[in-house]
C-alpha positions as CSV (number, residue, x, y, z in Angstrom):
1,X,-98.0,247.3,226.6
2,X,-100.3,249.1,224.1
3,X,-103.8,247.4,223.8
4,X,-105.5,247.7,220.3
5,X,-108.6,249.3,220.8
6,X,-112.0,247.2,219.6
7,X,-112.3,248.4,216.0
8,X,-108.1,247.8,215.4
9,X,-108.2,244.5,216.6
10,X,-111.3,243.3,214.7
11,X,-109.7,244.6,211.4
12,X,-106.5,242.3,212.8
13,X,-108.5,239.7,213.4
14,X,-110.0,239.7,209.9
15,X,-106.0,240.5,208.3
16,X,-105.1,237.3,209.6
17,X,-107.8,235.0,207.3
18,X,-109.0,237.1,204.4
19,X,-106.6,236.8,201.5
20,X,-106.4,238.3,197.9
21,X,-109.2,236.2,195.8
22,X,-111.4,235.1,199.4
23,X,-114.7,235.4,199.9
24,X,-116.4,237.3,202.8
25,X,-119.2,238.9,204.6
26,X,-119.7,242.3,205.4
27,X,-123.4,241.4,207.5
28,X,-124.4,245.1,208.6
29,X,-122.5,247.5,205.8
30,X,-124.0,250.7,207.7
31,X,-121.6,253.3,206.5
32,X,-119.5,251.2,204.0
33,X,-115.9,251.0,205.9
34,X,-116.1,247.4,206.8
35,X,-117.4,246.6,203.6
36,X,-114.3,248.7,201.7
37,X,-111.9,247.3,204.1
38,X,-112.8,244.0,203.3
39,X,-112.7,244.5,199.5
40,X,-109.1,245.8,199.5
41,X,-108.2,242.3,201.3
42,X,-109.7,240.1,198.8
43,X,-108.6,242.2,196.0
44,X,-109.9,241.9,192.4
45,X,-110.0,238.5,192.4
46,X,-112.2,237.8,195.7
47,X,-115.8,239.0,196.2
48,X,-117.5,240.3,199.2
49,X,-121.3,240.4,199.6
50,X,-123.1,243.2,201.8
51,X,-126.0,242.9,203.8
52,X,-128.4,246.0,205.4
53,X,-132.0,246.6,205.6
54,X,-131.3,250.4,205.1
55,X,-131.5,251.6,202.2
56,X,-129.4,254.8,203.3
57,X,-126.8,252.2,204.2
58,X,-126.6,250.5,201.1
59,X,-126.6,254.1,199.2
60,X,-123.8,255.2,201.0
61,X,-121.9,251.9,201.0
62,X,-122.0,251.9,197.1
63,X,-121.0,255.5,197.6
64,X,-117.9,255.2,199.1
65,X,-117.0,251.8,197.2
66,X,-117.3,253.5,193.7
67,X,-115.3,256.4,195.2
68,X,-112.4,253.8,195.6
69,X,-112.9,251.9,192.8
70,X,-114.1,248.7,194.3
71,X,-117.7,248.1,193.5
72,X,-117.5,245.6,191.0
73,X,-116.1,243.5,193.8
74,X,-119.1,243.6,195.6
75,X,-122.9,242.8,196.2
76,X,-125.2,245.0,198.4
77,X,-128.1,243.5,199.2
78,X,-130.6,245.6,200.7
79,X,-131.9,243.0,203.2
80,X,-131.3,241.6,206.6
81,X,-128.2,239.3,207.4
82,X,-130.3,237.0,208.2
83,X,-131.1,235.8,204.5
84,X,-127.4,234.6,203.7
85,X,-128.1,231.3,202.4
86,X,-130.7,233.0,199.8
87,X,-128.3,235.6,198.6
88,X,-124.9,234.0,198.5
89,X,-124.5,231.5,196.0
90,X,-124.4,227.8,196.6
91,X,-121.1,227.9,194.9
92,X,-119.4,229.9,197.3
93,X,-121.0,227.9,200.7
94,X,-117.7,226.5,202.4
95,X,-115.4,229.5,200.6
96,X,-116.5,232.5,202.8
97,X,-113.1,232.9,204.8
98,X,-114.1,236.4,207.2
99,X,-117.1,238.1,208.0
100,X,-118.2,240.9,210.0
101,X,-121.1,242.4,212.1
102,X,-121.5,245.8,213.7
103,X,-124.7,245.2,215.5
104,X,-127.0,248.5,217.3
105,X,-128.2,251.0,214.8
106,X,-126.4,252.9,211.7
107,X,-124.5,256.0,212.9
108,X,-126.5,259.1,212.2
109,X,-129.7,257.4,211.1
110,X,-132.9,256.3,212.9
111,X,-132.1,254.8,215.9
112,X,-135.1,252.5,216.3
113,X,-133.7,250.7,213.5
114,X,-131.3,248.4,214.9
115,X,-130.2,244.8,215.1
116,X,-132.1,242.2,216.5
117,X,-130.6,238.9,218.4
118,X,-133.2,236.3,216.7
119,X,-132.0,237.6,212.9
120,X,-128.2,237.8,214.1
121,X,-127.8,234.3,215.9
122,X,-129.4,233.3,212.2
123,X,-126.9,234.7,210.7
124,X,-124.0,233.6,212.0
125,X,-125.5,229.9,211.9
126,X,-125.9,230.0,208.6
127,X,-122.4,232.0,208.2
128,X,-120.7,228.9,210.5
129,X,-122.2,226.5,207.6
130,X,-120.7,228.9,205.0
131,X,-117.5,229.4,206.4
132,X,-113.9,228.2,205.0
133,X,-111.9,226.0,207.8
134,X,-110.1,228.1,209.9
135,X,-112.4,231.4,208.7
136,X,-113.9,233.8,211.1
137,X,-116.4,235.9,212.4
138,X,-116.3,238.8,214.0
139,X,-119.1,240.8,216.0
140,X,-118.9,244.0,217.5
141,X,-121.4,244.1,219.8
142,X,-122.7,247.5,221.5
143,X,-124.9,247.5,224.5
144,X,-125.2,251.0,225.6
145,X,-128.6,250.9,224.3
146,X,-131.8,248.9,225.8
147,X,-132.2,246.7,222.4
148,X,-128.2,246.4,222.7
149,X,-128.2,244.9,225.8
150,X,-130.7,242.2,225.0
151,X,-128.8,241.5,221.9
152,X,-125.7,241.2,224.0
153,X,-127.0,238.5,226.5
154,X,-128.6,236.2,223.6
155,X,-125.5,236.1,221.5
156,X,-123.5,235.6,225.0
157,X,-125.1,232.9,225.4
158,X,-125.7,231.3,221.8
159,X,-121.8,231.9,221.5
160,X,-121.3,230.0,225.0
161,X,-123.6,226.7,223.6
162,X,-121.1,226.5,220.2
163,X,-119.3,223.4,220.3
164,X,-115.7,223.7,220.8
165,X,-114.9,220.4,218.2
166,X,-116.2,222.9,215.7
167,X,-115.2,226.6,216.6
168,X,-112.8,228.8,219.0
169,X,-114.7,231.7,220.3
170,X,-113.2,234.4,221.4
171,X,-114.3,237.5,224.0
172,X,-112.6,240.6,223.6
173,X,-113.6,243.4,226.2
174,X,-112.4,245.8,228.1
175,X,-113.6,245.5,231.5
176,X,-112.8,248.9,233.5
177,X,-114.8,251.1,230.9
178,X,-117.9,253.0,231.9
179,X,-121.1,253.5,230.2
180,X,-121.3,249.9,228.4
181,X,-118.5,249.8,226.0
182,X,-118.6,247.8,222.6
183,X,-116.8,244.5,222.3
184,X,-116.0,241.7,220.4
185,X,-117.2,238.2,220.4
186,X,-115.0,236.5,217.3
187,X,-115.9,232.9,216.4
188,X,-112.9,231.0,214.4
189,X,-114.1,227.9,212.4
190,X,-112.1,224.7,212.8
């Protein structure tokens, strides 16, 4: 049996509930795949909004989304995740039907930067509050770093305390890597 690795099987997980003319969440843009993957679901008529508080993240985002020809279906905001409610209009609270994190630092940039378990948990409550039935969140979590690891164990545990009336959560990990391997924690709305 062939196991999708961590980043396929978020991008399935995230096929499977964002449609042509959804809304979603792209929380941590970094490099702008995420964000460009989930423009091409919702399609023209859908809208995704983009959240990073590098600026080099949101440059290169709108980089590679003008490059395909998808920016006017989206927002950058160049601020922390953690201010969903204020930049997502009211209008679009119980549409958002995916959203992702990448938490840690942005690839090739300043690796004190990175992702903090107090702004994330925010996030994804006011994300849960925002979400269509049946929509999801997915975070890939990396704790090969010491900030990563403490991230890890508070979202662990947030996630574990989520009751199961409202949300599934998922774990998705391989167990018999080395060296602290990424993995998902995905959290499907009821």
């Amino acid at each position: 049996m062939k196991l999708d690795r961590i980043l396929p099987f978020t991008k399935r997980l995230l096929e499977k509930v964002v449609k042509t003319g959804d809304i979603a969440v792209d929380a941590t843009v970094g490099n702008g795949h995420d964000i460009l993957f989930l423009a091409e679901l919702v399609g023209k008529d859908g809208f995704v909004f983009g959240f990073d508080v590098q600026k080099e993240a949101i440059l290169t985002s709108k980089e590679r989304l003008i490059q395909h020809g998808m920016l006017e279906r989206v927002s950058l905001i160049h601020e922390g995740h953690e201010t969903l409610f204020d930049n997502i209009p009211a209008t679009y609270h119980g549409k958002v039907s995916g959203a992702i994190f990448n938490l840690g630092f942005l690839p090739g940039s300043d690796k004190s930067i990175v992702t903090k378990s107090e702004t994330t948990i925010a996030a994804v409550e006011q994300l849960l509050e925002m979400m269509a039935p049946e929509g999801i969140i997915v975070i890939v979590i990396y704790p090969g770093h010491p900030d990563g690891a403490i991230e890890r164990d508070a979202l662990l545990h947030y996630c574990q305390q989520i009751d199961q009336k409202a949300a599934d959560v998922l774990q998705y990990q391989f167990i018999n890597q080395k060296n602290n391997p990424s993995f998902i924690v995905a959290i499907g709305k009821r």
